[in-house]
N, C-alpha and C positions, 0 to 999 in steps of 0.2 A: 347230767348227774350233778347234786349239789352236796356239800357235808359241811359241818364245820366243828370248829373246837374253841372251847376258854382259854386264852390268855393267860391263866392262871396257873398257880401251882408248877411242876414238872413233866413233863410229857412221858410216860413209862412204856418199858416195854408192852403192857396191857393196848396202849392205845397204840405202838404201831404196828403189832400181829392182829389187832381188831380193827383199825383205822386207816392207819396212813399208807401200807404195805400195801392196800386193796386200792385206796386214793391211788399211788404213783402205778399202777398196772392197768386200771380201769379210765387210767386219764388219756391212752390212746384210743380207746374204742370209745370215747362217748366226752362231747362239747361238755368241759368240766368245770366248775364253780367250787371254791373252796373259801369259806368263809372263818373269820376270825373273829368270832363273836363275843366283842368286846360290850357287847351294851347286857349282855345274861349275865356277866361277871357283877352287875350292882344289883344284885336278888338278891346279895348279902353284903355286910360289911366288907371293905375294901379300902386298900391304899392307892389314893390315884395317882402315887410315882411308880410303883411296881408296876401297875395297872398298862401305864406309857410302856415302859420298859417291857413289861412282859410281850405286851404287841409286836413290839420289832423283833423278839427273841424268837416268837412264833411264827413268826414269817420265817425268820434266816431257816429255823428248823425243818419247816414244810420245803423250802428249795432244796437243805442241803438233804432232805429224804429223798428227794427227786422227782418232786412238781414243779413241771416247768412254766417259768413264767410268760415266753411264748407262744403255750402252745396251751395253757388252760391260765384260768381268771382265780387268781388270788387277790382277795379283798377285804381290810377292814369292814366291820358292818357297820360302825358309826359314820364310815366317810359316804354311804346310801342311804337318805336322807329317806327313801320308801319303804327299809324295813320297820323304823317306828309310824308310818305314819297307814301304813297298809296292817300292822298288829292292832290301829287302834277297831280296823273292820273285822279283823279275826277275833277280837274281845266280844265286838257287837254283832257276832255267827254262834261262838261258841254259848255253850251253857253254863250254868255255875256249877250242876251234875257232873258235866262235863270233867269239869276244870278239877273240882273236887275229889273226883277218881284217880288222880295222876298218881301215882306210886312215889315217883320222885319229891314232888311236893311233901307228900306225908312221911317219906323217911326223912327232909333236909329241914322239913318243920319241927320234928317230932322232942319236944323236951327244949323249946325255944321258947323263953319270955315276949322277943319281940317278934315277929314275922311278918316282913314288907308284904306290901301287896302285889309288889311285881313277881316273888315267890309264886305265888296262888296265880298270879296270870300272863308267865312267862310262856307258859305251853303256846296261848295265842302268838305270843313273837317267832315262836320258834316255826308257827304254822308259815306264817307273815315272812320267815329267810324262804321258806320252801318253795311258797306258793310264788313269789316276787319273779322266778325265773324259771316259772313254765319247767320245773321239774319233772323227768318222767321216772328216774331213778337218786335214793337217799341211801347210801351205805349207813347202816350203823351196827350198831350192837343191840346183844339182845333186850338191855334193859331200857335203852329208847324205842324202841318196836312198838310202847304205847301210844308214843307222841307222834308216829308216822301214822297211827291208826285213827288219830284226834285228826290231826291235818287231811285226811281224807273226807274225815266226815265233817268237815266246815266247808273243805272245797266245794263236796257235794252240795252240802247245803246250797253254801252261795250260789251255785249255779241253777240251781233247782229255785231258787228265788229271783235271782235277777238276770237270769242270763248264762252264756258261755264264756267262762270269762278263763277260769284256771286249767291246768292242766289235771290230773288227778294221780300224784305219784305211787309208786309202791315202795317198799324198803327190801334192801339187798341183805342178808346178815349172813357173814363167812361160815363156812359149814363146821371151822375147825377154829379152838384160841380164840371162839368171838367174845369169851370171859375169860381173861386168865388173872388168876387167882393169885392172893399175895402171900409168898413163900412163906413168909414166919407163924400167918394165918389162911391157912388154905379155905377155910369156909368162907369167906369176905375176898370182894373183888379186887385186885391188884388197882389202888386209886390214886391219881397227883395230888388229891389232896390230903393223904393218909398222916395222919397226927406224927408218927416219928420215921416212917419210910425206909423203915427197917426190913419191911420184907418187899420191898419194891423193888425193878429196876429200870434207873433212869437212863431214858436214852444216852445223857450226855457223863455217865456215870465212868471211871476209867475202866482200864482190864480190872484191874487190881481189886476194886469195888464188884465186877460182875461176879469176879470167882469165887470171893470172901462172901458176899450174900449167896449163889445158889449153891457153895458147900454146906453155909446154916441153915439153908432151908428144911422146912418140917416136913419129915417123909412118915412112914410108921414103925409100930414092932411089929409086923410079919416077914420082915427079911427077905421078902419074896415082890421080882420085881413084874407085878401083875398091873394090867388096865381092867380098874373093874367101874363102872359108870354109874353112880348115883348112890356109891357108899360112902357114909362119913367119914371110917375113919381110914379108907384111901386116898384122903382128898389130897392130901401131899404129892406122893406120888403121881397119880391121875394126872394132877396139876403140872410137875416136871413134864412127861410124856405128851403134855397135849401142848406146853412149847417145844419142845425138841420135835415135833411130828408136823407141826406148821413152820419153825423154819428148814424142813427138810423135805417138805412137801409130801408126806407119809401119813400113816393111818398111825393112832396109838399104840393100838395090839400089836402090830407090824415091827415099830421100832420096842417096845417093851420084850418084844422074842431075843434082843440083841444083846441084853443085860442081865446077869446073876444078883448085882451087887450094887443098896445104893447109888456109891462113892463114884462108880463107875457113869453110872446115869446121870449123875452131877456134874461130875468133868466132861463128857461130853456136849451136855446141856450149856453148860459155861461156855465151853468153845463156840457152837454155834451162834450163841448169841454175840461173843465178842465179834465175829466174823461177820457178821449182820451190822452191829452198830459202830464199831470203832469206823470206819469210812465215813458213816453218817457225822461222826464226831469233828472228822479232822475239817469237815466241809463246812458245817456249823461256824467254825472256827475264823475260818476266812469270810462267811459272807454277814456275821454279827458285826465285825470288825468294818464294814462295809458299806457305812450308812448310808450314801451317796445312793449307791446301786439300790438299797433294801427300799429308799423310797420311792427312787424312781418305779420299781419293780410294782408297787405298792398302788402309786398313781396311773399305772398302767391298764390296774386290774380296778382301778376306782372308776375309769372311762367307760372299760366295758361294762364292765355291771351296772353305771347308772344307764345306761343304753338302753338294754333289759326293764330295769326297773321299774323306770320311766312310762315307757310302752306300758307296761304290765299295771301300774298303779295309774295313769290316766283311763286304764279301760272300766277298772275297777270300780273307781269314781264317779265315772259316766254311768254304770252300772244301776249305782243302787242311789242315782239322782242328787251327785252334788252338782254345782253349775260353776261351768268353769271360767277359770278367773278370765280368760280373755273377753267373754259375754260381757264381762262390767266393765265400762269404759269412763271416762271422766264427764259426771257432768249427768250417769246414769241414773 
């Protein structure tokens, strides 16, 4: 199993009822790789002190969620020198049709003066984390579902052209919360990189914060506390009930039978969540503090995965007839 996340922005509750909750449970049944994909973060403008900084923040955060350093492979992507250099073969697989189709591209392009090229051909890198370590399983979310379906059909390619080289993954995506939605704007996805983060909740947010945001959160004028699925102007509510029913492990209609009123589903809602992240907070706390550990922890998961990678980008190579540098000798 492999997944990773940007360095960037704030990690919200969005990405651990859709991400990491799935990471930290999924990481005993299946050899896990978790990647911190620091090199998709320069597809747009960036600061590379936060850039440092935010790397080790996202580490402490992935441990104090409860990925063990142990027992699964946490890894910078810049410190495996074969996810750029195995993206440059996933560029030279994929199509420009391909690439073009990406949904993501055209929403993070769209109304942009400038647009890097690594924008438009980051889908291949992202093949290039997948494919590196013989992945059979990708948790994500729904709105990367296209990029597991791109990375399939380059694997295929590639191997239909040179060989048996990749594995061919599938993607996992949780049946419940694999979107949740940001409180003040329930139409739009709860996102770390949201302009004023007003309707978000940040993992590392206090009680104080979780309550005051999902008491203003946007519910409707029907006064009536219903799960109705794919009305607009439920999305409020909808939106409450399908966090309170993933961290409760419940169906929506299920916990929405429990509530008359709002105020009531909010307080509730709030509780569960503080009860979920305040632990993750205090853990945070002590292993950011930590740098000693966070690196070593770091270089730990840099061994294994060039290990993998290695393997996996010399086959690659051989593949599609580069000649390897041992063949040239001095004097060749």
């Amino acid at each position: 199993m492999l997944s990773g996340v940007q360095p960037t922005g704030q990690a919200t509750l969005g990405n651990f009822l859709g991400a990491f909750r799935q990471w930290r449970a999924q990481q005993e049944e299946y050899e896990s790789t978790f990647l911190i994909v620091d090199e998709h973060a320069l597809t747009v403008e960036h600061n590379p002190v936060a850039l440092r900084e935010g790397t080790l923040q996202m580490a402490a955060l992935l441990f104090a969620i409860g990925i063990d350093p142990m027992h699964s492979t946490v890894v910078v992507q810049s410190h495996v020198a074969g996810h750029a250099q195995l993206a440059w073969l996933m560029e030279c697989t994929a199509t420009y049709g391909e690439l073009s189709r990406m949904i993501q591209f055209k929403d993070k392009s769209r109304g942009s003066a400038m647009v890097r090229a690594g924008l438009f051909t980051y889908p291949a890198l992202m093949a290039a984390d997948i494919l590196l370590y013989q992945t059979d399983l990708v948790p994500v979310g729904e709105d990367q579902s296209q990029h597991i379906e791109l990375t399939r059909t380059v694997a295929t390619r590639f191997n239909h052209a040179y060989g048996q080289v990749f594995t061919i993954p599938r993607a996992a995506i949780p049946p419940l919360a694999a979107r949740v939605m940001d409180l003040s704007h329930p139409e739009a996805k709860m996102s770390k990189s949201s302009a004023d983060g007003q309707g978000n909740i940040y993992l590392l947010d206090t009680d104080d914060q979780i309550r005051r945001k999902i008491a203003k959160a946007k519910t409707d004028l029907f006064n009536e506390v219903l799960y109705v699925e794919d009305d607009p102007e439920r999305a409020g509510v909808r939106n409450l009930l399908e966090i309170l029913a993933a961290l409760t492990d419940r169906e929506p209609k299920d916990v929405a039978a429990d509530f008359q009123r709002y105020g009531d589903l909010k307080e509730a809602t709030a509780t569960a969540v503080i009860e979920q992240l305040s632990p993750i907070r205090e853990r945070y706390r002590d292993y950011v503090a930590d740098r000693t550990q966070l690196s070593s922890w770091l270089a730990m998961g840099r061994e294994r995965a060039s290990e993998v990678a290695s393997h996996t980008l010399a086959r690659a190579y051989e593949a599609v007839g580069f000649l390897p540098s041992k063949e040239v000798k001095n004097g060749d």
